[in-house]
N, C-alpha and C positions, 0 to 999 in steps of 0.2 A: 193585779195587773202590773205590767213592768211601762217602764216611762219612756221614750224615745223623744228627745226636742229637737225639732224642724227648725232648719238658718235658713230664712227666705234671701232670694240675694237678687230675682229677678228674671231676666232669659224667656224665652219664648212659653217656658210653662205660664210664666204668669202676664202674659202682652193677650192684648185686644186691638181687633184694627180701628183707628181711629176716620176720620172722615176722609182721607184723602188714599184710605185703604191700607197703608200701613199700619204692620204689627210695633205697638209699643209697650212695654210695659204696666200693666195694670192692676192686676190683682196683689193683693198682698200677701202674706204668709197663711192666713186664717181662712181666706177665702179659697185657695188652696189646699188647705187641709179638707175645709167640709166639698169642695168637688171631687174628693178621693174617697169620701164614707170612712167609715168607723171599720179599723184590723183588729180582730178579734185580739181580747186577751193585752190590747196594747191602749196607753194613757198618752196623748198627743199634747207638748208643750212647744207654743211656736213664739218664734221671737225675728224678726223683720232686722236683718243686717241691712242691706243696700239693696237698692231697685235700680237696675240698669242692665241696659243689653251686655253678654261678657264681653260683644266687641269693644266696649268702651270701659271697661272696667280700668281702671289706674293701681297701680303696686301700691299706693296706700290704702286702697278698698280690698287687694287679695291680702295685703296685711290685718285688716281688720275682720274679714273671713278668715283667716288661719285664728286669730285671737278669739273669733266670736267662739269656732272650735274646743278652743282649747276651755273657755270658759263653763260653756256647756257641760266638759266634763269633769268640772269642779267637784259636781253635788253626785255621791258612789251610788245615788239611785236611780241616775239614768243608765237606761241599759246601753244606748248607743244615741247616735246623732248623723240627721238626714241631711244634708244640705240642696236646695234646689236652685237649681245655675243655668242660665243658657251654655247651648252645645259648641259655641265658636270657640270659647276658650277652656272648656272643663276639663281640658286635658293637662292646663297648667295651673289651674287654681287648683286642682284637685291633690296634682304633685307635692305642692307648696305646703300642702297639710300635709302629705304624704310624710315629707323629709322631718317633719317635725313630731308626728305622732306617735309618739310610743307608748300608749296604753292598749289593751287588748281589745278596747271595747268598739265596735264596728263603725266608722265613719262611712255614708254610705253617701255618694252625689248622686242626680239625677237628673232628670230633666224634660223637654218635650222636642221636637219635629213639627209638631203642630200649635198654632196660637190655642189661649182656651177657649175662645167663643167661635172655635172651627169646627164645623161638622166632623171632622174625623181628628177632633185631638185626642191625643195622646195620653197626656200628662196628669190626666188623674190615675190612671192603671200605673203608670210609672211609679208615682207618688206612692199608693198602696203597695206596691212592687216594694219599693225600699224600707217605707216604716217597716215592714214584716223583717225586712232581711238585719235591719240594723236593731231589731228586739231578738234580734234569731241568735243566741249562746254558741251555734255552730258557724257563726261567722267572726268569731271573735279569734285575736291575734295575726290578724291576715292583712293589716295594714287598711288605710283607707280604700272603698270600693267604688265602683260604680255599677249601678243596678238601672238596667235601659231595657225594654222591649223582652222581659222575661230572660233577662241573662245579665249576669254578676261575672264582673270581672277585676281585677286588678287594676290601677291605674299606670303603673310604672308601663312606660312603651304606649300608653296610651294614645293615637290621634284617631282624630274623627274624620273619617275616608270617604262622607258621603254627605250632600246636602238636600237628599230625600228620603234615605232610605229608613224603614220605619228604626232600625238599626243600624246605626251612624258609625260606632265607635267596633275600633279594632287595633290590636297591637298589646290588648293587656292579656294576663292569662287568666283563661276562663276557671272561675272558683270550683267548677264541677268536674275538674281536672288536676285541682291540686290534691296531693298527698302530707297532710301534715302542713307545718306556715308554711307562707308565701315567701317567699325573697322581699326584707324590707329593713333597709338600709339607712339608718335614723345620721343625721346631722351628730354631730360633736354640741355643736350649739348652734341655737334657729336665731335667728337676729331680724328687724325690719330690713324687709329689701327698700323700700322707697327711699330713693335718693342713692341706689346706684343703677348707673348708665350702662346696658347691656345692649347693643343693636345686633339684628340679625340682617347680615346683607347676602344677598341670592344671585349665585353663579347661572350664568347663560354663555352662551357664543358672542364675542364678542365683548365679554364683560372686561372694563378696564378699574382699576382701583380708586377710583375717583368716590364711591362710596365707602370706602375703607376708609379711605383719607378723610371726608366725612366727621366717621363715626370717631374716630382719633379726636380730632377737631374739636369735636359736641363734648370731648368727656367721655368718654367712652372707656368706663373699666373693662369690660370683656367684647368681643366681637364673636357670635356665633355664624359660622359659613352656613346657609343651605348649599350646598356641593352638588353636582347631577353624577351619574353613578353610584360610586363606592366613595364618594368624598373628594372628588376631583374639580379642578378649575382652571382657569385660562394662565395663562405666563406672567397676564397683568394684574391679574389679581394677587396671584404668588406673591410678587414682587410688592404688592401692598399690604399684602400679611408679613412681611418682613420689616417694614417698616413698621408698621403697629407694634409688632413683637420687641422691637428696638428701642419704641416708646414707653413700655411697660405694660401695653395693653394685653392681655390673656385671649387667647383665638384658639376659638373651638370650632372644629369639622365635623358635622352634622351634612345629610343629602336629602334631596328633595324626593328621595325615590320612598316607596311606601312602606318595604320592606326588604331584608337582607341584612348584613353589619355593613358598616362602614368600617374601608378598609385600607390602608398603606401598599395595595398592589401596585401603582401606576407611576410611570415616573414622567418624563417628558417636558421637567420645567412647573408645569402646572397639577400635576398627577397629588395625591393626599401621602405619595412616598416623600414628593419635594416639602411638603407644608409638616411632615412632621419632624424632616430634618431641620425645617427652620426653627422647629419648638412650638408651632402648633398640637392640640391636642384633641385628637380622634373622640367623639362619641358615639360609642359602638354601637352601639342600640338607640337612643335615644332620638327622636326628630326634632327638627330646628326650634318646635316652640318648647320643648319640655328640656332640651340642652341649653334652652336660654337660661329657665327657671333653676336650673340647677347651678346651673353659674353664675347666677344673681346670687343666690341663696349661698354658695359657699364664700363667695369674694363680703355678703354681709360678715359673714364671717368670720374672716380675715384668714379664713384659707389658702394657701400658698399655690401656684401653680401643679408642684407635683403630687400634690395632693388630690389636685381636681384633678388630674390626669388619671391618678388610681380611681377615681370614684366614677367618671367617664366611661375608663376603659374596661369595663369590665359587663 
């Protein structure tokens, strides 16, 4: 039998409503494992990281999930490692292992849609879904995964586009589509993100730089844009991304839109032409929460601006 170890970390797979009807956190890693049955062929070692919904997850708890990671893969007789996560944020925890994993051996995240004491959950089939995929030889080298609703995908581009659909996530590339590895783009060096200050502030009509100035204020090593379009923003905000750029702070243009690149088409003062003449820096692909993670991750770092710019822009 080959060995897969399970990181419990929390999330909707493992919440039960409590008496006021909300779903909170319950279960723990073990009790998890035995609501998904025994995968054939595969030896289940489970070890309890953190219990918390991802929405309140803190950068020293995704530090300790990256760590709990890596730890996992200490011992050459695990085949691979499952991580189960709620769905609000597994598109940047996931990343975070992403940027730092360089072994071939399959990190696979997962998770549920549904609480476990729900008539229609989920998260045991999920569960079973990934142990199989992260003991599977043929998923190896392909970077951290996620494995949701009978479909394995990539994480890099990853958001989650939906808050019913029994398949949430989209934006990674589907594993049954690739030819050979995956595009997986490892850090120089992985360092603790906690204890740097990244804020994402979000363009609208109307929007004036008062939360730029903000995010300056607070500390703020990088400021990620969500931008509407192609990475586009008002005059006023321009004009507060220039001032942050002036302060030292790094500002990345990310859009709220789902899919497409983001792109330097637009000019007009407020357009993603004007912000990268300022010295902002476009990420082409990436959405506002996973260009956060990536700018946390390289300013740990001590990555240079034009650095994050090549790792961004591409």
């Amino acid at each position: 039998m080959v060995e897969v170890i399970v990181l419990a970390t929390g999330g909707t797979i493992a919440s039960r409503h409590d008496g006021s009807g909300a779903a909170v956190p319950a279960d723990d890693g073990a009790a998890l494992v035995g609501s998904a049955g025994a995968v054939p062929g595969v030896a289940v070692t489970v070890r309890d990281v953190v219990s918390s919904d991802s929405s309140a997850l803190t950068l020293d708890q995704l530090d300790a999930i990256r760590a709990a990671v890596a730890d996992a893969l200490e011992s050459p007789s695990v085949a691979g490692v499952v991580v189960t996560h709620g769905t609000d944020t597994m598109e940047e925890t996931s990343l975070l292992v992403d940027l730092s994993h360089g072994d071939p051996r399959p990190v696979v995240f997962t998770g549920a849609q549904h609480a476990a004491d729900s008539p229609t959950a989920d998260g045991p089939a999920n569960l079973a879904e990934a142990i199989a995929v992260a003991a599977d030889p043929g998923y190896r080298g392909l970077g951290v995964l996620l494995s949701f609703a009978g479909q394995v995908q990539t994480v890099r581009g990853l958001i989650k586009a939906s808050t019913t659909a029994p398949q949430p996530f989209t934006g990674g590339l589907p594993v049954a589509e690739l030819e050979g590895s995956a595009p997986h783009r490892l850090l120089t060096k992985a360092a603790p993100v906690a204890g740097v200050r990244v804020d994402v502030v979000a363009s609208y009509p109307g929007a004036d730089g008062a939360l730029v100035d903000a995010a300056v204020s607070a500390g703020a090593r990088g400021i990620v844009l969500a931008g509407t379009g192609s990475g586009n923003t008002t005059v006023a905000l321009a004009d507060a991304v220039r001032r942050a750029l002036a302060a030292g702070v790094v500002v990345v243009v990310s859009t709220r839109i789902a899919s497409g690149p983001v792109d330097a088409a637009y000019g007009g003062g407020g357009g993603a032409a004007d912000l990268v003449a300022a010295g902002a820096v476009l990420s082409r692909r990436l959405r506002p929460g996973q260009a956060r993670i990536v700018l946390l991750a390289l300013l740990a770092a001590g990555v240079g601006p034009r650095w994050i710019a090549a790792y961004l822009g591409r």
